[in-house]
C-alpha positions as CSV (number, residue, x, y, z in Angstrom):
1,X,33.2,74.3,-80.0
2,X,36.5,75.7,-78.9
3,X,39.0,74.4,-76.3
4,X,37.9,76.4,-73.6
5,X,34.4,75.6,-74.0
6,X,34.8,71.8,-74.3
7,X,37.0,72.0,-71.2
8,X,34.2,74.0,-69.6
9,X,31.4,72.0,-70.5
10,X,33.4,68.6,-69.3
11,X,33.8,70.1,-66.0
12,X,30.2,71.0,-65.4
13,X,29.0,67.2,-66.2
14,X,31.9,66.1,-63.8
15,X,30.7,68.5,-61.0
16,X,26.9,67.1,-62.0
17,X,27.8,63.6,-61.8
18,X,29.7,64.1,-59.1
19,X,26.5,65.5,-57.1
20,X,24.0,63.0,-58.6
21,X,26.7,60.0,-57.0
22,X,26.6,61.8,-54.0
23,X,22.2,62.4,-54.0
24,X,22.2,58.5,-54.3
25,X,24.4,57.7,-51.5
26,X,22.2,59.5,-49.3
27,X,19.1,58.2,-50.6
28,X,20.4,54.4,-50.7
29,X,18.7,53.2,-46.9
30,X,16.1,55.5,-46.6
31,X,12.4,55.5,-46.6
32,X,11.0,56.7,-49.1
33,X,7.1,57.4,-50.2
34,X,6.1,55.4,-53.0
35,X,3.6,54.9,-55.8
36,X,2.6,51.4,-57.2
37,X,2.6,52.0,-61.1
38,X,2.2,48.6,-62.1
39,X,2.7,45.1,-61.6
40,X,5.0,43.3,-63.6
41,X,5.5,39.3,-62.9
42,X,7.5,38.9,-59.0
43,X,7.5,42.8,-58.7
44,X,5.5,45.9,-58.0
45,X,7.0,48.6,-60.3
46,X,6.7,51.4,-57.7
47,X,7.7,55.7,-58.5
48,X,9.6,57.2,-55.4
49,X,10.1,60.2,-57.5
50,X,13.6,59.3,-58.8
51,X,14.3,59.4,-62.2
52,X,13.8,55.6,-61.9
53,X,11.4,53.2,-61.2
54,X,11.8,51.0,-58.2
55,X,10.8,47.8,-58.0
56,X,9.4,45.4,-54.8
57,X,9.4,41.9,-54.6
58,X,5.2,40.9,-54.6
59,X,5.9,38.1,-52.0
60,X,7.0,41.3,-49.2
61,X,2.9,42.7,-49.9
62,X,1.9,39.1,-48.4
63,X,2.4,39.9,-45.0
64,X,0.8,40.3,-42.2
65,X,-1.9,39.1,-44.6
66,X,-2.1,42.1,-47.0
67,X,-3.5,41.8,-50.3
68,X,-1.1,42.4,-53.9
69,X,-0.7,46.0,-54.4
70,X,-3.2,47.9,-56.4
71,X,-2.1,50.4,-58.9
72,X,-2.1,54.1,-57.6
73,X,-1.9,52.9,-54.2
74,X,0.6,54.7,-51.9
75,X,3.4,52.5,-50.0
76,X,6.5,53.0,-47.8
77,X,9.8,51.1,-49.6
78,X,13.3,51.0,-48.7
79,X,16.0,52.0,-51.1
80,X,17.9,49.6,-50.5
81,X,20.4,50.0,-54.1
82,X,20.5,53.5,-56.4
83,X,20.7,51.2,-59.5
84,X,21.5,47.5,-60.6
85,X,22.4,46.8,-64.2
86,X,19.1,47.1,-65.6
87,X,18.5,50.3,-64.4
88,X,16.1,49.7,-61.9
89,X,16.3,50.8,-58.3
90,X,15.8,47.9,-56.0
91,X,13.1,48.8,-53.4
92,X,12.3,46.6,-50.1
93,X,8.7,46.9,-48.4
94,X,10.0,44.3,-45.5
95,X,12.7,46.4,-44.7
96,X,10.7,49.6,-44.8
97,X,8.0,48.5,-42.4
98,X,11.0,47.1,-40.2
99,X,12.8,50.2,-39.7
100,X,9.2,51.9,-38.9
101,X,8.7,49.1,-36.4
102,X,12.3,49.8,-35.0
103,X,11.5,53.4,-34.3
104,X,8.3,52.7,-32.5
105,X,9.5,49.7,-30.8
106,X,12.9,51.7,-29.4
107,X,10.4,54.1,-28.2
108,X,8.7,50.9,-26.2
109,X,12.0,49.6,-24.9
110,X,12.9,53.0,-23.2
111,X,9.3,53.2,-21.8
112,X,9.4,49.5,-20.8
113,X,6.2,49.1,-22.1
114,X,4.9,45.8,-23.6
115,X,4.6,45.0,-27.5
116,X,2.2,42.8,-29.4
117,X,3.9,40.2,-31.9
118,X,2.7,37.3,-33.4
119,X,4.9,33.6,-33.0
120,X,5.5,32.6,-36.3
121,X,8.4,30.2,-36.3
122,X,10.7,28.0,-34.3
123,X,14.5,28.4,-34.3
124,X,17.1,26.7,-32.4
125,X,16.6,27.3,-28.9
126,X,13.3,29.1,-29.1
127,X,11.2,30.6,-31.6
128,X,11.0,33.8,-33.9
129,X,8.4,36.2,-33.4
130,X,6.7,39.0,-35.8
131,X,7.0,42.5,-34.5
132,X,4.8,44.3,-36.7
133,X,7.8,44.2,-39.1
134,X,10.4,43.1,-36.9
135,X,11.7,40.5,-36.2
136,X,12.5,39.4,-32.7
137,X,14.0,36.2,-30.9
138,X,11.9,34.8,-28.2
139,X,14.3,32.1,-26.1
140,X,11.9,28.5,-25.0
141,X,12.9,29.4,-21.3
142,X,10.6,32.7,-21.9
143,X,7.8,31.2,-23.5
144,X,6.0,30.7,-19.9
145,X,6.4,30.5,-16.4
146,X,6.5,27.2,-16.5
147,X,8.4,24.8,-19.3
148,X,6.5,24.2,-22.5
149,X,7.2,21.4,-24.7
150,X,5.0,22.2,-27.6
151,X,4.1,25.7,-28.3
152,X,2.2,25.0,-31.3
153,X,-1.4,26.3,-29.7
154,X,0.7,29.6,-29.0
155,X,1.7,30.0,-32.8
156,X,0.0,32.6,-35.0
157,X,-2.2,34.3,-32.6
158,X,-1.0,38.0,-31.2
159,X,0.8,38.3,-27.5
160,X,2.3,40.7,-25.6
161,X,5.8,40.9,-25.1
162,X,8.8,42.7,-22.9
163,X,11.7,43.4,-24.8
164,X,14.7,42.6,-23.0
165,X,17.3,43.6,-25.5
166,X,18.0,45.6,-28.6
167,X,20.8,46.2,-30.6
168,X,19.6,48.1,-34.1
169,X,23.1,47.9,-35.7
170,X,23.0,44.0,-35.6
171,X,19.1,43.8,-36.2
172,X,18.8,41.7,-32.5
173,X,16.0,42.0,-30.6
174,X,15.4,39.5,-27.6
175,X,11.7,39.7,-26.1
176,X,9.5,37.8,-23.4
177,X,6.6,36.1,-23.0
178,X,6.6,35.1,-18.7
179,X,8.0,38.2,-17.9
180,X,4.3,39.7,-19.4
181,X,2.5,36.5,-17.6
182,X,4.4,36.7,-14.3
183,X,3.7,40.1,-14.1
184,X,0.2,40.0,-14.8
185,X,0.1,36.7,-12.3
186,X,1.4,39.1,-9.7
187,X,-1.6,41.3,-10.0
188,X,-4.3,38.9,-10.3
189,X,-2.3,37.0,-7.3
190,X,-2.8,40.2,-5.1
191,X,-6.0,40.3,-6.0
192,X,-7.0,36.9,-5.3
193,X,-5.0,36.6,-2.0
194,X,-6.9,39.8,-0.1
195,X,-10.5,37.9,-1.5
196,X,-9.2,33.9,-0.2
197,X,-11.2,32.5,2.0
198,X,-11.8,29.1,3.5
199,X,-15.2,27.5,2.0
200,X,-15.2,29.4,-1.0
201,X,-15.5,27.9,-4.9
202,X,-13.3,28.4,-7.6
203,X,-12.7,27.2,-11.1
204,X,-9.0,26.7,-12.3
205,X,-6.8,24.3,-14.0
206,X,-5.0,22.0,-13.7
207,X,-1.1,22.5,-14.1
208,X,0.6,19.4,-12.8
209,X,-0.3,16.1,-11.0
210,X,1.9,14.2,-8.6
211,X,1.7,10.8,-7.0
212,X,0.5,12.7,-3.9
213,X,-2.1,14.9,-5.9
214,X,-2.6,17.8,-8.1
215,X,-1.4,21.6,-8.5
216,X,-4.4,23.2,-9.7
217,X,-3.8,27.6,-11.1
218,X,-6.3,30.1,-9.7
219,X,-5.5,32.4,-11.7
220,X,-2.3,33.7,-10.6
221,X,-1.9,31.2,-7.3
222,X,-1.4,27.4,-7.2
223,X,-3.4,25.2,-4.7
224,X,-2.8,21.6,-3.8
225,X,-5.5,19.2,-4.5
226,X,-4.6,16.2,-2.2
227,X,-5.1,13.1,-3.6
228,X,-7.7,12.3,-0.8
229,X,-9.6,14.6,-1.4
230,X,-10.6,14.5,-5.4
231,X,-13.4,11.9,-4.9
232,X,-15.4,9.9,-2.0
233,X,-14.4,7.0,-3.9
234,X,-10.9,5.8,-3.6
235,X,-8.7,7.1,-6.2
236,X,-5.2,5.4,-6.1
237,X,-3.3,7.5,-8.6
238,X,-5.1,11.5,-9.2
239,X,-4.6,10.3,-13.1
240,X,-7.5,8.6,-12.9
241,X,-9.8,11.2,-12.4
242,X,-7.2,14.6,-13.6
243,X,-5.9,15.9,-16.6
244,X,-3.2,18.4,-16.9
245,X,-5.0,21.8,-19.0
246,X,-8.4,20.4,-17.2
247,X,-10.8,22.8,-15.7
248,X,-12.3,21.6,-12.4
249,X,-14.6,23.5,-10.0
250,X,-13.0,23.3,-6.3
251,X,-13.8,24.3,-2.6
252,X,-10.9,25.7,-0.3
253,X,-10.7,23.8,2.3
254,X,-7.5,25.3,4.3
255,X,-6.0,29.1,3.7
256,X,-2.4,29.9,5.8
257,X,-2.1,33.9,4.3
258,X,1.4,33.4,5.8
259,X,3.2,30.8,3.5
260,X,0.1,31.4,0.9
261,X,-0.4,27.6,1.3
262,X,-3.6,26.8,-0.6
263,X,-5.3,23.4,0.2
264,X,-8.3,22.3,-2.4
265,X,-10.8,20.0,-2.3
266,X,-13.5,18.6,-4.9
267,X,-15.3,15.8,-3.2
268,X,-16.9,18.5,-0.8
269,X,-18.8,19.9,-3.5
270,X,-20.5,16.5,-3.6
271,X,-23.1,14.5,-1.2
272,X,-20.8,12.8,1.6
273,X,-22.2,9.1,1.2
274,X,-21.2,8.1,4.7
275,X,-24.2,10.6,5.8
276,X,-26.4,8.0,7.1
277,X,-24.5,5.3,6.1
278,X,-25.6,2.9,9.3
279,X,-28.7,2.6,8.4
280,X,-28.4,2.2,4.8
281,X,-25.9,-1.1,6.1
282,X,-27.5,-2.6,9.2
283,X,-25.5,-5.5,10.7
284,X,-26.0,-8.8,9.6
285,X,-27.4,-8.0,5.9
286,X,-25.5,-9.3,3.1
287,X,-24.5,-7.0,-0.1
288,X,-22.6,-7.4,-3.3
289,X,-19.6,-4.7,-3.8
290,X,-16.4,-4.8,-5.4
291,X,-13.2,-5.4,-4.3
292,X,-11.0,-2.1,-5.5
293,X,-7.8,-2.8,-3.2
294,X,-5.7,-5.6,-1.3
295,X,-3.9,-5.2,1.1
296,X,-1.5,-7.8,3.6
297,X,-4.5,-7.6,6.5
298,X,-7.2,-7.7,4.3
299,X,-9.2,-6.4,1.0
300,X,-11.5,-3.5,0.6
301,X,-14.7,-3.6,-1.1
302,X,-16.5,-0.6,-2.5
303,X,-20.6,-1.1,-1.2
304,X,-21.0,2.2,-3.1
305,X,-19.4,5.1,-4.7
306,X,-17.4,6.8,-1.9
307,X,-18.2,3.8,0.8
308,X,-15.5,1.1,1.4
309,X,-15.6,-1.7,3.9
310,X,-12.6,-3.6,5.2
311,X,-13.2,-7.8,5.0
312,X,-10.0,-8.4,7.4
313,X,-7.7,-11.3,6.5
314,X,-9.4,-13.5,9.0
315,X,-13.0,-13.2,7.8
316,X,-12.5,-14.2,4.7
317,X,-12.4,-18.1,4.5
318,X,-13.3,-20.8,7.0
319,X,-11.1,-22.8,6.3
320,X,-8.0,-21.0,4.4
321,X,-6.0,-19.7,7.7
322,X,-2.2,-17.6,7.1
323,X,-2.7,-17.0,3.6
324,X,-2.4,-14.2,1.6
325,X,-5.5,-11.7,0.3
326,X,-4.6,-12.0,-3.3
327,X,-4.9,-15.7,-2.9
328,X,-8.7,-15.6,-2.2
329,X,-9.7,-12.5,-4.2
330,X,-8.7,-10.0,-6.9
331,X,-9.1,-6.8,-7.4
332,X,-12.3,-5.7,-9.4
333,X,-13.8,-9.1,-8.6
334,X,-17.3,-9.0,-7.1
335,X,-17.9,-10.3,-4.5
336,X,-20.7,-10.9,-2.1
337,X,-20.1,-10.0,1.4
338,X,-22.2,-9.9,4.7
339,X,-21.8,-6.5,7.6
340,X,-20.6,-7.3,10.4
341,X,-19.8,-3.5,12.3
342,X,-20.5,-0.1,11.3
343,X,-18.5,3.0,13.1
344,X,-20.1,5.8,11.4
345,X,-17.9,8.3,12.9
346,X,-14.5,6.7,12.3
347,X,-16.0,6.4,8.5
348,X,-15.3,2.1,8.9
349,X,-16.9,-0.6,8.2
350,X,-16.3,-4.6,8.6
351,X,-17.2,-6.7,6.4
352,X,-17.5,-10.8,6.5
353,X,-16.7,-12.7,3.3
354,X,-16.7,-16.0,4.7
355,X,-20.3,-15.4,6.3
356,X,-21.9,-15.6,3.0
357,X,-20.6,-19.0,2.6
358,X,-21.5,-22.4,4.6
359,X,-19.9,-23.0,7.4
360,X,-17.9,-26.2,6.9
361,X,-16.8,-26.3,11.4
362,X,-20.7,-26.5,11.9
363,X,-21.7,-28.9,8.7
364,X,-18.9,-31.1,10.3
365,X,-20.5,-31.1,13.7
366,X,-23.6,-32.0,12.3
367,X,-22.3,-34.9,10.2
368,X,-19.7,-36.4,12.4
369,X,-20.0,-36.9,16.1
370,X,-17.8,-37.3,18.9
371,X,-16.3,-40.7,19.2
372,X,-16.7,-41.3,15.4
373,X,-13.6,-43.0,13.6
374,X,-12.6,-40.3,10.6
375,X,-9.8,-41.5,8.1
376,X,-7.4,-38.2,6.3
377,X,-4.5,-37.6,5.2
378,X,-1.5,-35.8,7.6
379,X,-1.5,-32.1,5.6
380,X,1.0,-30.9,8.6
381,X,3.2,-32.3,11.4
382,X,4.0,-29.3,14.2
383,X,5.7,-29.7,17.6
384,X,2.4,-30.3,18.9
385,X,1.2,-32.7,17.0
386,X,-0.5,-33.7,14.0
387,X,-3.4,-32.1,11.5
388,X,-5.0,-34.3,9.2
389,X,-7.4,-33.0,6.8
390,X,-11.5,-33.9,6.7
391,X,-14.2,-33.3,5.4
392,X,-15.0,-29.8,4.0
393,X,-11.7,-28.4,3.5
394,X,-11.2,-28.3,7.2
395,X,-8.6,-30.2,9.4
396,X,-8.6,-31.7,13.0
397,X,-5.3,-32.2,15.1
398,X,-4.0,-35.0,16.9
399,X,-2.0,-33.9,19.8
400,X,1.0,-35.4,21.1
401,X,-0.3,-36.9,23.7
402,X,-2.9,-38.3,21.8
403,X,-0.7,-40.8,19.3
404,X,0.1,-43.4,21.4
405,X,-0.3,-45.3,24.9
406,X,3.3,-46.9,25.3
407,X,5.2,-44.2,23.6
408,X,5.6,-40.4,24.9
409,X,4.6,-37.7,22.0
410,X,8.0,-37.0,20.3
411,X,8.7,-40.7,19.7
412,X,5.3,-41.1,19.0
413,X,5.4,-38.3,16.5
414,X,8.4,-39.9,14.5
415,X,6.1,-42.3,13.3
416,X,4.3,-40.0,11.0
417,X,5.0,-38.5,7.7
418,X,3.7,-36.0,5.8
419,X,0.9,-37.4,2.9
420,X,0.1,-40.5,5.9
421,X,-3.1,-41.7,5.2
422,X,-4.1,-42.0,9.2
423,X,-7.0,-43.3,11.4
424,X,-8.2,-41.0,14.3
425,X,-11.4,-40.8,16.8
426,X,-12.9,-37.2,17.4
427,X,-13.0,-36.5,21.0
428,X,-14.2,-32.6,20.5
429,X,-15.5,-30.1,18.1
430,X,-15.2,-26.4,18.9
431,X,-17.3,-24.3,16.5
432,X,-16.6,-21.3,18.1
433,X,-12.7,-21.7,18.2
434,X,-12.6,-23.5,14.5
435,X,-10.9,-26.2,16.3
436,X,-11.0,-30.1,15.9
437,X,-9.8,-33.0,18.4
438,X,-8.7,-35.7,17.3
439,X,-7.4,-39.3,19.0
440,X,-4.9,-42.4,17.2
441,X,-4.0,-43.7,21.0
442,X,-8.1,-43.6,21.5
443,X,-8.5,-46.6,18.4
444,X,-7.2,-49.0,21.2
445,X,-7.9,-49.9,24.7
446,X,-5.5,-48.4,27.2
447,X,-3.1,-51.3,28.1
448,X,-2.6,-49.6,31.0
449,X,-6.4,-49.3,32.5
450,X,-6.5,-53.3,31.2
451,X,-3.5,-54.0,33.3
452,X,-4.8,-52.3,36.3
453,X,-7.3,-54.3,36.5
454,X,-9.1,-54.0,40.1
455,X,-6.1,-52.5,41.4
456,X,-7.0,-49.6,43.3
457,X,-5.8,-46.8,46.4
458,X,-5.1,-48.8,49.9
459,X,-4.5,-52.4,48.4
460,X,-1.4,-54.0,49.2
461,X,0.3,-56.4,46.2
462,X,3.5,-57.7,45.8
463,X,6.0,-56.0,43.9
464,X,9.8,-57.0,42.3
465,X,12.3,-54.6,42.5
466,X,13.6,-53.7,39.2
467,X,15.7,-50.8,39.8
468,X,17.6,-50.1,43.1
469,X,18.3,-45.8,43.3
470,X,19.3,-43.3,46.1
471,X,15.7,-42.0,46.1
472,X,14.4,-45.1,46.2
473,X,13.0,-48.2,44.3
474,X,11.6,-48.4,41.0
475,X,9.2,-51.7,41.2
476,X,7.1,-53.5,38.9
477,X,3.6,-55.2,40.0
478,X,2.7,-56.9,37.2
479,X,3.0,-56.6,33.0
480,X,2.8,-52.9,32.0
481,X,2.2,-51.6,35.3
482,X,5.1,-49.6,37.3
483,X,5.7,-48.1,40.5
484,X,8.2,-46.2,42.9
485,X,8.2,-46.9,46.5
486,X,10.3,-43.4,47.9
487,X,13.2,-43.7,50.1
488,X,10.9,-42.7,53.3
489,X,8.4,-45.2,52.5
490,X,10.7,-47.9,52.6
491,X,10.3,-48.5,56.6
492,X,8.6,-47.3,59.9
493,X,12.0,-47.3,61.4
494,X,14.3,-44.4,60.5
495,X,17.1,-46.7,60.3
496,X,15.4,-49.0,58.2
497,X,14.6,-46.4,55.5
498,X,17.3,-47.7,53.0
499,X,17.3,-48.7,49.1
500,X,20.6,-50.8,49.4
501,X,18.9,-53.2,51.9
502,X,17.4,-54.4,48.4
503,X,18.6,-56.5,45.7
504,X,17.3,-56.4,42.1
505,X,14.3,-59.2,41.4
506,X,13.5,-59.1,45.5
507,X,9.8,-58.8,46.1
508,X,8.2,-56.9,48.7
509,X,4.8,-56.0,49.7
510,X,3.9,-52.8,49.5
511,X,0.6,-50.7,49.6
512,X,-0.9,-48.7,46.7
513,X,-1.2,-44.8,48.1
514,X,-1.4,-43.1,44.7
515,X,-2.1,-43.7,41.0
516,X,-1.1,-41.5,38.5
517,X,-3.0,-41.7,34.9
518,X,-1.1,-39.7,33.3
519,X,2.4,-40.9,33.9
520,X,1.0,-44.3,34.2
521,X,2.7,-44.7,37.2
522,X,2.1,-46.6,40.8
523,X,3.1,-45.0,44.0
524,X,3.8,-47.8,46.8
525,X,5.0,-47.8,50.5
526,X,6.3,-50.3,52.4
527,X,6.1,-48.0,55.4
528,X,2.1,-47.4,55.1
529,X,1.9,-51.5,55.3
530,X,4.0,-52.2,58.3
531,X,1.6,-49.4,60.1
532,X,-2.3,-50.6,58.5
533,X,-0.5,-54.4,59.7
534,X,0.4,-53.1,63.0
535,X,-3.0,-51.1,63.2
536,X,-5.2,-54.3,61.9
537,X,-3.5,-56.7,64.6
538,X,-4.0,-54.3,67.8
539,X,-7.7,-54.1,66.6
540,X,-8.1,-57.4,66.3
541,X,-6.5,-58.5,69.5
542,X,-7.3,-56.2,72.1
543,X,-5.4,-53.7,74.0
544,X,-1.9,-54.4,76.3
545,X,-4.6,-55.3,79.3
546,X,-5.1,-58.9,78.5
547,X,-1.5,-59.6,79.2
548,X,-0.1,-60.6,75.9
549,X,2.8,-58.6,74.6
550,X,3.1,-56.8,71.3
551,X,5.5,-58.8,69.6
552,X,2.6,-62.1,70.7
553,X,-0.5,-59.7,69.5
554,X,1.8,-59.7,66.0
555,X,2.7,-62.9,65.4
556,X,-1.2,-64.3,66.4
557,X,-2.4,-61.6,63.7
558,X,0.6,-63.4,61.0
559,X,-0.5,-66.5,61.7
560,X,-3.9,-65.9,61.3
561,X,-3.3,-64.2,58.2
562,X,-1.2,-67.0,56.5
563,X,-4.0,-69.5,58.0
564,X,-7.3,-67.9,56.4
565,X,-5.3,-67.0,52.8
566,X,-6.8,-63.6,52.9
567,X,-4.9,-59.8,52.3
568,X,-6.7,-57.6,54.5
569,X,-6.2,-53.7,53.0
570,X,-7.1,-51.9,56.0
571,X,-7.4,-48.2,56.3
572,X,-5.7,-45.1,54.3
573,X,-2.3,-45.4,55.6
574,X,-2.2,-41.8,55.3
575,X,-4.8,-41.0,58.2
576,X,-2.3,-43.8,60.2
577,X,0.7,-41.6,60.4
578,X,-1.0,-38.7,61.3
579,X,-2.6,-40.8,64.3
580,X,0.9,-41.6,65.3
């Protein structure tokens, strides 16, 4: 071949290689229809019509749970290289399918319709999600209205989606789950609001549960399901009879359409066991229940499911006074109590534990009587005296003024310890007011009613002067026995009527006009003897008319006295002074 030809010829094969190079560059990232030829180890051999094969990875025929690729059947493939260095032209179903799914899914976006795609892994901060081909990003915080910590029940079945941003050239897509949800809770919400009524039933489920209750979905609205109001029985915590994800049937029991304020209930689906409840506990009869809670006043005890009764703090023992619930029962425990009130309409009911039991204030009574000597030991020493224990668990008290007859209560009282192993007397039992009274001073005589001897109102003794005071004298009459004689009863004369006219160990005579038990004190007068004396003699003598004189009438009556030996008492001095 000549020059010119060769020269010819080597630019038409540089003019056709030049177009073939640029053919390829077009076709390299387009779609392309395919054939499948054969399969030949990891690859589909697939003809696009090029004047090579193409050739797919087998593992992009596997989803979206497609079988292997037949032979002669027709696919959509990807170019995604002309050529590699055997030849070949590398082919990409994946990609194929994913720019389909891009077209349709850009049409979606500008619609702002929803798109189906399954969840099919988890990524950091959410999880990826199968677009029929694309692949989209799906944040946790748009999972669901509310947070969800495992999303594995959500995995691998189809959902709709909104897609809330695309960008093709860096293959992002970002889609949502809640905004599908709260847009469809919106709806249903409508629907259900304009249909609400008080009374009606409903099933839903149960989304959360708070110390105070449970927030239970109605499909598209939440209602409160009070914690009271989930059983007749008492429930303490709604855990103990709710589950989050649990379906319960419930009754609306309050409606505001202003704030949408839903309140539930589930017990009033049921029987109300207080219906009738007095005459299924009559007072007086005795029933075993169990104590569910304990409180400072007192402890509750179920009689039934839904039925409580309170047994107050101070029915509960006999004997056990100021202590603690939880120190006589426990909770769970059963326990056999007795009914004491029923007030059907304030749903209460009082219970009596320590009715069921013997009562130890009127075993005592019967066993020990008043006036019998009792031995204890002092359990407690007050400011009003002492309490010894006795028999039955019970204790008696002896009061102050019970301990001794010499000594007054708070010196008395020293005497005593706590653990004192004591001797006392009963003087009282009070069954109704639980209370025993008991006596130490009572093991003796009184000194006192021994020393008085046949002392008595009206008789005149002789008395020494022990103590000389402004108000008077303080006088004693014999051992153990006191008096006072006041200032004014020291003389009938005015004049006369003063203390310092008496010296310490002086006697006098003076008349009894008052006895006093319980300060175990004598009060005396000097004055009421000088006038029964005068009153005596003027009897005795006669009147002025027989010519003797006063002073004669008095002296006759001394004389006489002194000569017979005898101590006339005469009358109450007290009716004297008011005849003069």
């Amino acid at each position: 071949m000549s020059e010119p030809a060769l020269a010819a010829a080597s630019e038409d094969f540089a003019a056709l290689l030049e177009e073939s190079f640029q053919g390829n560059e077009t076709i390299e990232g387009a779609v392309l229809k395919g054939t499948v030829l054969r399969v030949d180890g990891d690859y589909a051999l697939v003809d696009v019509g090029l004047k090579s094969e193409g050739r797919v990875p087998l593992r992009e025929f596997g989803r979206g749970n497609e079988d292997a690729p037949a032979k002669g059947e027709a696919v959509d493939v990807y170019v995604e290289r002309y050529e590699d260095k055997d030849g070949m032209i590398l082919l990409s179903r994946d990609k194929a399918r994913r720019e389909e799914a891009w077209d349709v899914l850009e049409k979606q976006f500008e619609k702002g319709s929803t798109v189906e795609g399954v969840i099919f892994g988890r990524v950091k901060g959410g999880f990826t999600v199968d677009l029929n081909g694309a692949v989209a990003f799906l944040p946790g915080s748009q999972v669901d209205i509310r947070p969800v910590r495992d999303a594995n029940h959500l995995m691998g079945d189809p959902h709709e989606f909104q897609i809330l941003k695309m960008d093709r050239a860096r293959g992002n897509i970002v889609v949502s789950r809640r905004a599908v949800l709260e847009e469809t809770r919106a709806a249903e919400r409508s629907k259900l609001m304009e249909d609400l009524a008080e009374g009606q039933v409903l099933e839903g489920v149960v989304k959360n549960i708070t110390d105070y209750g449970a927030f239970v979905d109605l499909g598209g609205v939440d209602g409160l399901l009070h914690v009271t109001d989930i059983s007749w029985k008492r429930v303490n915590h709604p855990t103990e009879a709710l589950s989050v994800g649990q379906t319960v049937k419930v009754q609306v029991i309050r409606f505001n359409a202003e704030t949408q304020r839903i309140s539930l209930g589930m017990k009033q689906l049921e029987t109300d066991p207080w219906d009738g409840v007095a005459a299924k506990y009559p007072m007086g009869t005795k029933f075993v229940g169990r104590v569910t809670n304990i409180t400072d006043y007192g402890a509750f005890v179920e009689l039934e499911a839904g039925v409580e009764g309170l047994v107050h703090v101070s029915e509960m023992s006999w004997t056990k006074k100021n202590v603690h619930p939880g120190k006589i029962v426990s909770t769970s425990q059963e326990v056999e109590v007795m009914v004491l009130d029923v007030d059907q309409e304030k749903r209460r009911i009082s219970l009596g534990l320590k009715q069921c039991m013997d009562n130890p204030w009127t075993a005592f009574k019967d066993k020990f009587q008043v006036d019998t000597i009792v031995e204890g030991e002092v359990k407690n020493i007050t400011e009003f005296g002492l309490f010894v224990g006795l028999d039955g668990e019970i204790d008696g008290m002896v009061h102050l003024s019970d301990l001794s007859w010499e000594k007054d209560g708070e010196e008395a009282v020293a005497g005593f310890n706590k653990g004192d192993m004591v001797k006392a007397k009963i003087l009282d039992v009070d069954i109704e007011k639980e209370r025993i009274s008991l006596g130490i001073k009572q093991l003796t005589d009184d000194p006192f009613a021994e020393a008085m001897g046949d002392l008595k109102r009206g008789q005149v003794v002789t008395c020494v002067v022990q103590t000389v005071m402004d108000a008077g004298l303080e006088v004693t009459i014999s051992e153990g026995i006191t008096g006072f004689i006041k200032k004014n009863d020291l003389a009938r004369e005015r004049s006369e009527q003063r203390a310092d006219r008496f010296a310490v160990g002086e006697k006098v005579d003076a008349r009894i006009t008052s006895i006093d038990s319980k300060t175990r004190k004598l009060n005396l007068s000097i004055k009421a003897r000088e006038v029964a004396e005068e009153k005596q003699a003027m009897a005795a003598f006669g009147s002025a008319d027989s010519g003797a004189s006063l002073g004669d009438i008095l002296g006759a009556a001394l004389k006489r006295k002194e000569s017979s030996g005898e101590e006339d008492v005469g009358d109450d001095p007290e009716s004297e002074e008011k005849s003069e």
